[in-house]
PABA-244426 format. One record per residue: residue in one letter; x, y, z of N, C-alpha, C in turn; chain; residue number from 1. Coordinates in steps of 0.001 Angstrom, whole numbers, plus 524288, in hexadecimal, padded with zeros to 5 digits. Layout:
res;n.px;n.py;n.pz;ca.px;ca.py;ca.pz;c.px;c.py;c.pz;chain;n
A;X;Y;Z;X;Y;Z;X;Y;Z;A;NUM .
...
***
This chain:
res;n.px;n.py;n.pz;ca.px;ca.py;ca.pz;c.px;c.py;c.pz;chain;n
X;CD099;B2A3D;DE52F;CCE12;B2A47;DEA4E;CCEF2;B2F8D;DECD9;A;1 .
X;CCA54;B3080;DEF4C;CCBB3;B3789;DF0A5;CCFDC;B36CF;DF6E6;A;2 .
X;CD015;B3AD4;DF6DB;CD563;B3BFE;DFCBB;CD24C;B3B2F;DFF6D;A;3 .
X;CD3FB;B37D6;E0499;CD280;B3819;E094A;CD343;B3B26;E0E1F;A;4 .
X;CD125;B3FE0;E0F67;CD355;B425A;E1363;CD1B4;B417C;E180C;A;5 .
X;CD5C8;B4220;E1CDE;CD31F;B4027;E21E7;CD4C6;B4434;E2569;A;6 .
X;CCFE8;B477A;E27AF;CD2E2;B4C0E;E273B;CD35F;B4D87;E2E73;A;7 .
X;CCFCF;B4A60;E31A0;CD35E;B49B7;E3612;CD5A3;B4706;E3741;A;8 .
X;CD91D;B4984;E3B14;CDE8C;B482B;E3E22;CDDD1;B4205;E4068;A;9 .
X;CDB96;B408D;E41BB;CDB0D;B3E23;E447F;CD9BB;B3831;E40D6;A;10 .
X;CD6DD;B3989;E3B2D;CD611;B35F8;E386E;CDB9C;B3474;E35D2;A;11 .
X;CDD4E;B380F;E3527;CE360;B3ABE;E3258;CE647;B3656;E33BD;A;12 .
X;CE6E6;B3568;E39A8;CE9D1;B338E;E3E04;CEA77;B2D1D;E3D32;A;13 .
X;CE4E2;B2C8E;E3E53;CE2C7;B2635;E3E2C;CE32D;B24E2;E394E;A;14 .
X;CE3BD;B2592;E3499;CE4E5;B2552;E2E49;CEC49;B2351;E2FF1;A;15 .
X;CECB6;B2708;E3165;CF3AD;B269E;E31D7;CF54F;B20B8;E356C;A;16 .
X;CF2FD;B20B3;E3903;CF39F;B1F06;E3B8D;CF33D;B191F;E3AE9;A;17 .
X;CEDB2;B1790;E375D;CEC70;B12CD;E33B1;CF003;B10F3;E2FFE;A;18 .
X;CF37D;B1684;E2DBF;CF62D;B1536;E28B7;CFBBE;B14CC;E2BB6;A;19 .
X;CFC59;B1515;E2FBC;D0117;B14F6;E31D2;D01D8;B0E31;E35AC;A;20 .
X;CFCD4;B0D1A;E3735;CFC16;B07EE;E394F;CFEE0;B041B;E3A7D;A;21 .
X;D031B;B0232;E32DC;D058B;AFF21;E33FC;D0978;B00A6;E368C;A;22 .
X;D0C07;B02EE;E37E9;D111E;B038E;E3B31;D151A;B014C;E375F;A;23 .
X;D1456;B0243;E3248;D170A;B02D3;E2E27;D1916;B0784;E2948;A;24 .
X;D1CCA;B0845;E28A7;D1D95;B0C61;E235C;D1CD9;B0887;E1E04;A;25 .
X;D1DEF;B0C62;E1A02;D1B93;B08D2;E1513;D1F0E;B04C5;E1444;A;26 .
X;D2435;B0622;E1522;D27E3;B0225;E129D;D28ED;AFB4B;E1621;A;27 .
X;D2818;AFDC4;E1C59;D25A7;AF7CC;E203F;D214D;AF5D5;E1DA4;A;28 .
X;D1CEF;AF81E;E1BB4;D1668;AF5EF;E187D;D1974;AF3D2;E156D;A;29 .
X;D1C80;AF2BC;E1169;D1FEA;AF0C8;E0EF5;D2442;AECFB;E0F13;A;30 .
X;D24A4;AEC19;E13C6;D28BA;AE87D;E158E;D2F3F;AEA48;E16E4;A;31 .
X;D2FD7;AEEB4;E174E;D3480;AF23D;E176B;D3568;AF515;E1BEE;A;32 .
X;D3940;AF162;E206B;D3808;AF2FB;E2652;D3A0F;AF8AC;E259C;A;33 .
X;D3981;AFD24;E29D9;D3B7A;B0339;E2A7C;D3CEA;B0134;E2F9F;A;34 .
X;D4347;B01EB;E303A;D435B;B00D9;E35F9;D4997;B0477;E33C2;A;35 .
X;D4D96;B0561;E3A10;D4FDF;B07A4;E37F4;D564B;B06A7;E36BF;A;36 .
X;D56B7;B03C1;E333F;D5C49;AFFC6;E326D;D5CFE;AFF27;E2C56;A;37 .
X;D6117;AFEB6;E2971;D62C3;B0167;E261B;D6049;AFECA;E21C8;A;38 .
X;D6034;AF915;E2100;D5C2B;AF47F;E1F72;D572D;AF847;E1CE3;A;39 .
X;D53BE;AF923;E2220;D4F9B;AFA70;E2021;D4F09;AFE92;E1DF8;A;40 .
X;D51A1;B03CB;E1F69;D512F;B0856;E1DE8;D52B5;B0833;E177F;A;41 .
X;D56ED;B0541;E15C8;D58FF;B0669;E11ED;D54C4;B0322;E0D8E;A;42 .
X;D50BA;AFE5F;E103F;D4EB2;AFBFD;E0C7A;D4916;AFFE8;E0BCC;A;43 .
X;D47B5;B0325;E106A;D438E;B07A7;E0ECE;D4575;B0D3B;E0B42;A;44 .
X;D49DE;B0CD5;E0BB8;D4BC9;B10A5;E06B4;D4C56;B0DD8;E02B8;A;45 .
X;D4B1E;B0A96;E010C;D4D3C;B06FE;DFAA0;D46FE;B05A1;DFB82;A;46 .
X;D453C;B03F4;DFCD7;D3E01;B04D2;DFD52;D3BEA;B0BA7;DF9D9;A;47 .
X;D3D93;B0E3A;DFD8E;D3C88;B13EB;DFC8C;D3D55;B1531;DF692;A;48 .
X;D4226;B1369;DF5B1;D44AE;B13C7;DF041;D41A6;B11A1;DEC60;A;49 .
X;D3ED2;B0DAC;DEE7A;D3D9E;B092A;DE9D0;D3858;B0A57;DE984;A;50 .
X;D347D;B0DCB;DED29;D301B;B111A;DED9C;D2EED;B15E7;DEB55;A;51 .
X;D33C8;B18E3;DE9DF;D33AA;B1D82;DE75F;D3348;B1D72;DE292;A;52 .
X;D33F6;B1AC6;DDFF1;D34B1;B1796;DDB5C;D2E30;B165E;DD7DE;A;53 .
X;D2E35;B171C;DD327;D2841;B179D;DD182;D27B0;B1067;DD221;A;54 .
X;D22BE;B1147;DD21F;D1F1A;B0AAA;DCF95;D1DC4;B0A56;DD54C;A;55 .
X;D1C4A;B0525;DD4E6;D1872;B0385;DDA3A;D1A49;B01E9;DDF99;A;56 .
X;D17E3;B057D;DE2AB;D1C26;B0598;DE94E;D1D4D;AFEBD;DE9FF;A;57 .
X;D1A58;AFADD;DE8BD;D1B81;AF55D;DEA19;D1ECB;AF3BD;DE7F8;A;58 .
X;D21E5;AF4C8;DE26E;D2427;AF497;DE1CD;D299D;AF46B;DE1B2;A;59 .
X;D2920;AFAB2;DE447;D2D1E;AFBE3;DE797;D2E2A;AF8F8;DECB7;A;60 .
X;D2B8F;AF7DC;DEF90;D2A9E;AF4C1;DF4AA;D2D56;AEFA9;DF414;A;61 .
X;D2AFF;AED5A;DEDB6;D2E63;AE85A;DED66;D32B5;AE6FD;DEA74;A;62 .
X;D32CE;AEBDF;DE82C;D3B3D;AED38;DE904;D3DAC;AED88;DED2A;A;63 .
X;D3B78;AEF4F;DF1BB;D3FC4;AEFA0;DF5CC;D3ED8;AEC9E;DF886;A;64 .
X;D3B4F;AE9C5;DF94A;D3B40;AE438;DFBD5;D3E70;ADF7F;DF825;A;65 .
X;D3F7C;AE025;DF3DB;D4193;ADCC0;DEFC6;D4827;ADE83;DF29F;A;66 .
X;D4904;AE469;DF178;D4EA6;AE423;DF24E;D50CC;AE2AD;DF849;A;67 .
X;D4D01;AE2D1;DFC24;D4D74;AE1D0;E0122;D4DE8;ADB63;E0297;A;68 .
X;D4933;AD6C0;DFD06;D4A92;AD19B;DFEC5;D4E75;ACE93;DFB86;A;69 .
X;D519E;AD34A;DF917;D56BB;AD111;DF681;D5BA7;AD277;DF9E2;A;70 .
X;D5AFA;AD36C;DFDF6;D5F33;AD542;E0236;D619F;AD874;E03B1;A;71 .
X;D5DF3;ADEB1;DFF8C;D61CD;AE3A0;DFF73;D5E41;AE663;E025F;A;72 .
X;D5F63;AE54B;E07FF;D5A91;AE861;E0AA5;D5E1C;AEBE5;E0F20;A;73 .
X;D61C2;AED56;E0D9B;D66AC;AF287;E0E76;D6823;AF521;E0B1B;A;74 .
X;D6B57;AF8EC;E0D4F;D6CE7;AFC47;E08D4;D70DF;AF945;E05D0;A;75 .
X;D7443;AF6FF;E0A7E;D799A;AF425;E082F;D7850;AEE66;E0557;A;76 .
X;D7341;AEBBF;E06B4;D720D;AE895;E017F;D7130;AEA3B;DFDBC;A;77 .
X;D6CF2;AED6D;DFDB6;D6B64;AEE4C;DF79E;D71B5;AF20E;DF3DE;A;78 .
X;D74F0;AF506;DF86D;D7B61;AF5EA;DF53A;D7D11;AF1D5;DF266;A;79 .
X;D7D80;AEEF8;DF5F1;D7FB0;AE9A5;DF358;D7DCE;AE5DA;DEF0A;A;80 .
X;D782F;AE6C6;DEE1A;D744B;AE30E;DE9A9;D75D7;AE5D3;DE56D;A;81 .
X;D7764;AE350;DE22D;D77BF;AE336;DDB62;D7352;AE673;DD872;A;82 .
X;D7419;AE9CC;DD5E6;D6FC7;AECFA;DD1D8;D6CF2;AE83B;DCEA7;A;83 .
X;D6D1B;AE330;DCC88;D6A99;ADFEA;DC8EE;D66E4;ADD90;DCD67;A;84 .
X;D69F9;ADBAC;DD298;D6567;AD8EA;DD651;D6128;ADE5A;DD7A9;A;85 .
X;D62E8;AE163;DD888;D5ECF;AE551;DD980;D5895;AE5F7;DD675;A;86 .
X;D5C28;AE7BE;DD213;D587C;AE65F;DCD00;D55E1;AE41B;DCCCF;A;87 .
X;D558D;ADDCA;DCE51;D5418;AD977;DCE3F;D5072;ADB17;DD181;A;88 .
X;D5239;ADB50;DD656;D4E8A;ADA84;DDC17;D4BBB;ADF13;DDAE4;A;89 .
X;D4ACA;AE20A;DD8C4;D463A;AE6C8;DD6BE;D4295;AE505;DD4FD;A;90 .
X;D4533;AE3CB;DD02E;D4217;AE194;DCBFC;D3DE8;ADD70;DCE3F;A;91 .
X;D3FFC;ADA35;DD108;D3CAC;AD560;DD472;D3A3D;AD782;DD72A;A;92 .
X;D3D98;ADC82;DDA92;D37E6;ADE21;DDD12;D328D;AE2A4;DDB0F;A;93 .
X;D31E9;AE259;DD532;D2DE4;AE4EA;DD435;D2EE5;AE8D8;DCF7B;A;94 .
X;D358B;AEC7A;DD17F;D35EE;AF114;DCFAF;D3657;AF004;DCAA6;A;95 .
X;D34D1;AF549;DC747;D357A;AF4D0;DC1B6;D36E2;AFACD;DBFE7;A;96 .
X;D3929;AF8B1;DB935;D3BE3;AFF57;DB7AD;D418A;B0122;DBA38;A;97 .
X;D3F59;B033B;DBDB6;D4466;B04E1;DBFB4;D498F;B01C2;DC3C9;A;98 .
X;D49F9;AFD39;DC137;D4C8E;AF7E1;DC5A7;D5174;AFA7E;DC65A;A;99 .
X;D537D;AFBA0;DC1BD;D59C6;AFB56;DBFE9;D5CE1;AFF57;DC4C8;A;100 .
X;D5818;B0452;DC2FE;D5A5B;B09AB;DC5A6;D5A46;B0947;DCB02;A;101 .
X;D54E2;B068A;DCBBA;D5358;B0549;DD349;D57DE;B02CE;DD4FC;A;102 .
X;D5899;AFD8F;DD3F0;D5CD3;AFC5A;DD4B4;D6217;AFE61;DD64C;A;103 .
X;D637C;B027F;DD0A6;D68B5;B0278;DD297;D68D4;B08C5;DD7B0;A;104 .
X;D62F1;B0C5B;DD6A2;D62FB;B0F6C;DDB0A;D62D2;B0BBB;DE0DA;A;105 .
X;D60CC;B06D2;DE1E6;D6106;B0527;DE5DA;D66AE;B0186;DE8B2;A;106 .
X;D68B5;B0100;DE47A;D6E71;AFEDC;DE4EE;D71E9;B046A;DE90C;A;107 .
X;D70C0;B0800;DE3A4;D72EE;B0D21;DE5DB;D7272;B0FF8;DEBFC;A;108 .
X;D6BD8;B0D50;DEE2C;D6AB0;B10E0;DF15D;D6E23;B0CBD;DF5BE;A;109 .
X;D6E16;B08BF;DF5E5;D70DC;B0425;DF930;D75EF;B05E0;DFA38;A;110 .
X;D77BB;B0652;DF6EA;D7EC6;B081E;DF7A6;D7EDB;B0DAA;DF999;A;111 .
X;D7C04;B1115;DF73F;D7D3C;B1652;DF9EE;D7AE7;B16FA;E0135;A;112 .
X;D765E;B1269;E01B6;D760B;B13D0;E073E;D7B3F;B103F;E0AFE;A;113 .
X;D7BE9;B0D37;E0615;D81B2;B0B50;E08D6;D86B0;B0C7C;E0B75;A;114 .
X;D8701;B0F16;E079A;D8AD5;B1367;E062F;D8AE5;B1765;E0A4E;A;115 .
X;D86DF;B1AF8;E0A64;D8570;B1E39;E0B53;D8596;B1E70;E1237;A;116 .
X;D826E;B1AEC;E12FB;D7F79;B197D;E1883;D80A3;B14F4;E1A5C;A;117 .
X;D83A1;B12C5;E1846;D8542;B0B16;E18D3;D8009;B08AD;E19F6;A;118 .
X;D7D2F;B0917;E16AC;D76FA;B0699;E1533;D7290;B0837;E19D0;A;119 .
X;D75B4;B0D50;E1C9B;D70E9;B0BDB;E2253;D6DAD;B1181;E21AB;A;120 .
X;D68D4;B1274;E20AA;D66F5;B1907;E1EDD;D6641;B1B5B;E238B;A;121 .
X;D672C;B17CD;E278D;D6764;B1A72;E2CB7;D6C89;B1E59;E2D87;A;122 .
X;D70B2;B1D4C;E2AD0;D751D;B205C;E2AEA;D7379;B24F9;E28AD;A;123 .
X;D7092;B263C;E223C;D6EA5;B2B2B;E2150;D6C60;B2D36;E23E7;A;124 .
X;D6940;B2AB7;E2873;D6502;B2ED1;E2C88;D6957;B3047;E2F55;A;125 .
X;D6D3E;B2D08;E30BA;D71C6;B2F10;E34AB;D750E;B3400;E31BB;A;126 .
X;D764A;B3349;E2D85;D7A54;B37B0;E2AE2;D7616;B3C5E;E295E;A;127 .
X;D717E;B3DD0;E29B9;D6CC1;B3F7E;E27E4;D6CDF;B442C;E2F3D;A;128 .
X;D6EA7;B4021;E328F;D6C26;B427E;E37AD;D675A;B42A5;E37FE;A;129 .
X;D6392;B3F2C;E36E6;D5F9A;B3E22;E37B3;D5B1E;B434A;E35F1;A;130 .
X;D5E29;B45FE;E3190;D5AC2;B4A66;E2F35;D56B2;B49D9;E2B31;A;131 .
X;D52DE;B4940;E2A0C;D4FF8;B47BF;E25CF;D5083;B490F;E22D3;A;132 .
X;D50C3;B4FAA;E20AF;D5389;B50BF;E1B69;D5831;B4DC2;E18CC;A;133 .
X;D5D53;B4E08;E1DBB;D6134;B4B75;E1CC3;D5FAE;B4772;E19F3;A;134 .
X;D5E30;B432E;E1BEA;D5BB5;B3E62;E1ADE;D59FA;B3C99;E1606;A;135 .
X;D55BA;B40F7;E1499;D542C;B4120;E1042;D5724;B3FBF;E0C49;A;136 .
X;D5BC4;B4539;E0CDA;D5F32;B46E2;E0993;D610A;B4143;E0740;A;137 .
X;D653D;B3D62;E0C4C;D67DE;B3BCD;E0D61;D64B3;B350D;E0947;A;138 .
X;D5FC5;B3683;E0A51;D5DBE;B317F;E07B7;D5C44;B317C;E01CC;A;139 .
X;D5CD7;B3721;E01AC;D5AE3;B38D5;DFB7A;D5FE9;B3776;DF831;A;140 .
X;D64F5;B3767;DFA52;D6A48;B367A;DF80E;D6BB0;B324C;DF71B;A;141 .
X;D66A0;B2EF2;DF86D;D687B;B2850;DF6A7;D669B;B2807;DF2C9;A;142 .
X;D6958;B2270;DEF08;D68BA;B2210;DEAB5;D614C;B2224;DEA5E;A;143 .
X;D5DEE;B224C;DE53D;D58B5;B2164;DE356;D550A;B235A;DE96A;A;144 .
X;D572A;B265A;DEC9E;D5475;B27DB;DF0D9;D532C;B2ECC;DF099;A;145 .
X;D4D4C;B2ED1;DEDE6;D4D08;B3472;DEE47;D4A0A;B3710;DF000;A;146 .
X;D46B9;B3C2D;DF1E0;D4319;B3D20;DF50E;D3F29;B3901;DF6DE;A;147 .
X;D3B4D;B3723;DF2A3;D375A;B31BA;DF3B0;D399E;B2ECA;DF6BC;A;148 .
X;D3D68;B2D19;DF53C;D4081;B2800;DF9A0;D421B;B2906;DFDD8;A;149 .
X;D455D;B2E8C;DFE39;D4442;B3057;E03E4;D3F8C;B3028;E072D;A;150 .
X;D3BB7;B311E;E057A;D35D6;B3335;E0777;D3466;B2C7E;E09F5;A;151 .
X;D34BA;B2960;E04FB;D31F4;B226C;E066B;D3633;B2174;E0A12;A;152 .
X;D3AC6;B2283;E0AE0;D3D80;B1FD8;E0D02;D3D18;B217E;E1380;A;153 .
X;D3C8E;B24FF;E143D;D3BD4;B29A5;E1868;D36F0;B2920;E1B24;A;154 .
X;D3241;B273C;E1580;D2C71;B258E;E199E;D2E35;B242A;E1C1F;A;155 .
X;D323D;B1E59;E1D21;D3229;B19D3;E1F3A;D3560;B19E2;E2390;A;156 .
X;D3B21;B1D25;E21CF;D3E84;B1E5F;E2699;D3CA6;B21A5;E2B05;A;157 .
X;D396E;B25DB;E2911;D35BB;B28E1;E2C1E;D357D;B24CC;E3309;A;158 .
X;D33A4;B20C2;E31C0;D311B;B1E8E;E364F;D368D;B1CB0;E3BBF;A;159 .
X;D3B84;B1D95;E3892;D402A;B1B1C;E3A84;D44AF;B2095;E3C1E;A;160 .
X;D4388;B256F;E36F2;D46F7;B2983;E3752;D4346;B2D6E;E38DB;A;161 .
X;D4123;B2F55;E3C7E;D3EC8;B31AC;E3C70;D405A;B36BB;E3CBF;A;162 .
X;D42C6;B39E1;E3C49;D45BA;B3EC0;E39FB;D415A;B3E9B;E3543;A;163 .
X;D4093;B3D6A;E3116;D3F47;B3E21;E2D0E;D3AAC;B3E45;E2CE4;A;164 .
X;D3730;B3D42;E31B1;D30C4;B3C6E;E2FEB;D2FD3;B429F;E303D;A;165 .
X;D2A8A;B4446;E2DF8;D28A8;B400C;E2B04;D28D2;B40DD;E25DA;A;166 .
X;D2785;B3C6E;E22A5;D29ED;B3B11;E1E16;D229E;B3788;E1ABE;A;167 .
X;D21C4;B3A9F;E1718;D1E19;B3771;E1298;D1DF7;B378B;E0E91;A;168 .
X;D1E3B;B32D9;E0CDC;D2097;B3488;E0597;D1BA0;B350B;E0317;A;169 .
X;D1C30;B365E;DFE20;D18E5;B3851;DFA90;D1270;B3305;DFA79;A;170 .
X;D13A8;B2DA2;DFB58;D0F4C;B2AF0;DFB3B;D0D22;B2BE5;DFEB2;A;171 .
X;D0E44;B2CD9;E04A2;D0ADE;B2CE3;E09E0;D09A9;B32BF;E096E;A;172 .
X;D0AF4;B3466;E0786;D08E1;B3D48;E06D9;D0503;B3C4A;E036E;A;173 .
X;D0533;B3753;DFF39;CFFF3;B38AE;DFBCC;CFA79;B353E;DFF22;A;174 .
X;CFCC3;B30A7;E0145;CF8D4;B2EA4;E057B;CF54A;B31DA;E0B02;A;175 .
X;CF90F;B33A2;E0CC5;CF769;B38B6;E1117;CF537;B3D82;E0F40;A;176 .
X;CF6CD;B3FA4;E094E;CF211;B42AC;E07C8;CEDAE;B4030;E074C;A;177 .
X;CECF6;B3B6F;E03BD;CE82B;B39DB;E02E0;CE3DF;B386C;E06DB;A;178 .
X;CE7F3;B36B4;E09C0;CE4BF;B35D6;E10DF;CE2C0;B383A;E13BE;A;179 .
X;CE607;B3F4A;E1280;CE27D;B4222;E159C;CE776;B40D9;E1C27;A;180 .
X;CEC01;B4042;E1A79;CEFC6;B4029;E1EB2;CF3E9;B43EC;E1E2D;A;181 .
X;CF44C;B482B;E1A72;CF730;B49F9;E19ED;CF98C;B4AE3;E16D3;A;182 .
X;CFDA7;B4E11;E1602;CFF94;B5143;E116C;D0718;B5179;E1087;A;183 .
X;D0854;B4DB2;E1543;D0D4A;B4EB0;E183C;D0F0A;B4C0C;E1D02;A;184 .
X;D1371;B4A92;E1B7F;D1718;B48B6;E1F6E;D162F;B49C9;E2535;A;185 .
X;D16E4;B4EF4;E2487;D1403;B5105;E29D3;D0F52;B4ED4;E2BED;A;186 .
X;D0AAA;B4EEA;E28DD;D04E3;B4DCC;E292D;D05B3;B488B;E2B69;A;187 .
X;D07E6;B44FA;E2874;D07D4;B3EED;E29ED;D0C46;B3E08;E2E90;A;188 .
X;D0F6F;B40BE;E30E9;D11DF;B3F53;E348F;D0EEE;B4259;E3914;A;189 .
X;D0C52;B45A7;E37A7;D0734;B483C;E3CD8;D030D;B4266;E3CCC;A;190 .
X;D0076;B4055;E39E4;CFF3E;B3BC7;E3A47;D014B;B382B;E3C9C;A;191 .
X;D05E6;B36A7;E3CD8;D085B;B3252;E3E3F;D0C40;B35B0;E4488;A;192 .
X;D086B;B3980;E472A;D0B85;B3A6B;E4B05;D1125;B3BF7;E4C21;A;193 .
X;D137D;B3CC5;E47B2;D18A8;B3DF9;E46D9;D1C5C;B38E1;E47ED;A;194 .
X;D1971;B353B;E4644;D1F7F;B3094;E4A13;D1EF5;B2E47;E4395;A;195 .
X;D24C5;B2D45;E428B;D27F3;B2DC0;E3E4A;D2564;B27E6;E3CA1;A;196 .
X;D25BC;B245C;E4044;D2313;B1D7E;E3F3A;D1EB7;B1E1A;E3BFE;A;197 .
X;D1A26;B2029;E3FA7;D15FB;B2030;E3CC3;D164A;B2330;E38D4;A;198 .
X;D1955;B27E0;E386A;D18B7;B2AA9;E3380;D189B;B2623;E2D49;A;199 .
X;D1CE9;B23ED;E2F0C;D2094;B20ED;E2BD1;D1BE6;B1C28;E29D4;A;200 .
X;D18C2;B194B;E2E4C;D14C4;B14EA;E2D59;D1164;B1946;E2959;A;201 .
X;D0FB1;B1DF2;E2B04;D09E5;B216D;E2871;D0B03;B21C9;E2172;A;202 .
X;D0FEA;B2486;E20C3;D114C;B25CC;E1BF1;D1365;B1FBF;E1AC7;A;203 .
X;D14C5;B1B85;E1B60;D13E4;B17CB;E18E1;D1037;B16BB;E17B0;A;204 .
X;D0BFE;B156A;E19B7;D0655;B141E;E17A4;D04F4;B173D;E158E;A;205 .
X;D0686;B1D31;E1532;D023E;B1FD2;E11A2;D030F;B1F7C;E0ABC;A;206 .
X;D0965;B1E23;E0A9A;D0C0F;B1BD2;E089B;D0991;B1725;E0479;A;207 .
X;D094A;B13F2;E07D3;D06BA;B0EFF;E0645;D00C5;B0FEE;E04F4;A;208 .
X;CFD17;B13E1;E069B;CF84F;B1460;E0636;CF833;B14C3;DFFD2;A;209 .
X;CFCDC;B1A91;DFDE5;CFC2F;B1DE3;DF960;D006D;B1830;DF4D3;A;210 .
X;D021B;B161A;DF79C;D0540;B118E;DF3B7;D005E;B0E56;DF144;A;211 .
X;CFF6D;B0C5C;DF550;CFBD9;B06A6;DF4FD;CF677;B08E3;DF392;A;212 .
X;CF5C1;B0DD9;DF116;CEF1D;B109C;DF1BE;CEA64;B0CF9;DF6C7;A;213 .
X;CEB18;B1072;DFA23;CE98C;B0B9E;DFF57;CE5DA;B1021;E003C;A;214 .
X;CE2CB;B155E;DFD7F;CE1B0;B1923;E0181;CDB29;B161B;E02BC;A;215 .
X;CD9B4;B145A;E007F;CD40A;B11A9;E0099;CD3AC;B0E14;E0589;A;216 .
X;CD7DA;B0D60;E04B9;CD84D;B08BF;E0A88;CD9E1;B0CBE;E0EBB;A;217 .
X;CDC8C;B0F6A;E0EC8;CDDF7;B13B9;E1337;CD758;B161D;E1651;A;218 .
X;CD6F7;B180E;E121D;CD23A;B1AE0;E11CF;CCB90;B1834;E13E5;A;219 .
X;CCBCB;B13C7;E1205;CC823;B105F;E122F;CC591;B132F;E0EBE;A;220 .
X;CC577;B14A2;E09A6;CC1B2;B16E5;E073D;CC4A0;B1208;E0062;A;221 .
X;CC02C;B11DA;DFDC4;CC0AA;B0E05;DF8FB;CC070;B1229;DF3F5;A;222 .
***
């Protein structure tokens, strides 16, 4: 399907503005509240994790809803869950190939934010001083957490830490080119008025546009 460009401002705007609508980021479209308490944050980084990861984004989605309705929906549960139940609860929820390793990187990442932060990632924004590089750094040092996972994880915090906006990972940069919205982080947070929320709702959906191949429906074109 050829690119869609939209090349005034103003169309630019109302595009964003449609795709931003729900007053949702991708991982809420999903069932995965963003609010800001240690619970949720830590279950959108093991989301992030389980997204970076090849095969099919739903997949991923229903791994971490799997490890979330087995009760490890903290850092300090999933420390505490056994490498064989893990396995298990993967496996059930979808994942394939790589169970063994996911697993025991997600065991790992549990204890070290434990450890580390006593399960709360709000403490890394605190020991970070609320610097985004810092941050980065600071999130790249967790276990199976590496640039990509920073980036997914960061869409989402974006809307809560806002130090860090703005922030678009590689699926919503290939959606906003094709759209004719831009080329950049920058570009899409000039869209979204600079307020870190909506940034956070825009690059989710664009997100979801380039996941779900939705541009036909975006577009209204067949």
């Amino acid at each position: 399907m050829p690119t869609t460009l939209i090349t005034a401002m103003a169309d630019r705007k109302r595009l964003a503005r449609r795709l931003a609508g729900t007053g949702r980021g991708f991982a809420e479209q999903y069932g995965f509240r963003v609010t800001n308490n240690p619970a949720s944050l830590f279950q959108v980084l093991y989301l992030a994790v389980l997204l970076a990861r090849r095969g099919d984004f739903r997949r991923a989605v229903d791994g971490a809803r799997a490890l979330r309705d087995a009760g490890w929906d903290s850092a300090a549960g999933l420390a505490r869950s056994l490498h064989e139940d893990r396995v298990r609860v993967l496996r059930a929820g979808g994942r394939r190939g790589d169970v063994d390793a996911l697993a025991a990187v997600l065991g790992d990442l549990g204890r070290t934010v434990v450890e580390r932060y006593r399960g709360d990632l709000r403490r890394l924004r605190t020991v970070a001083h609320h610097d985004p590089a810092r941050e980065r750094k600071l999130l790249a040092e967790l276990p199976g957490v590496d640039d990509q996972v920073v980036d997914l994880f960061l869409r989402e915090a974006q809307a809560l830490w806002r130090e860090v906006a703005p922030v678009a990972d590689r699926r919503a940069l290939a959606a906003a080119r094709r759209l004719g919205l831009g080329r950049s982080a920058d570009d899409l947070a000039g869209l979204a008025s600079g307020e870190s929320e909506q940034l956070a709702w825009l690059v989710g959906a664009l997100a979801r546009v380039d996941l779900e191949h939705r541009y036909a429906e975006v577009t209204g074109r067949s």
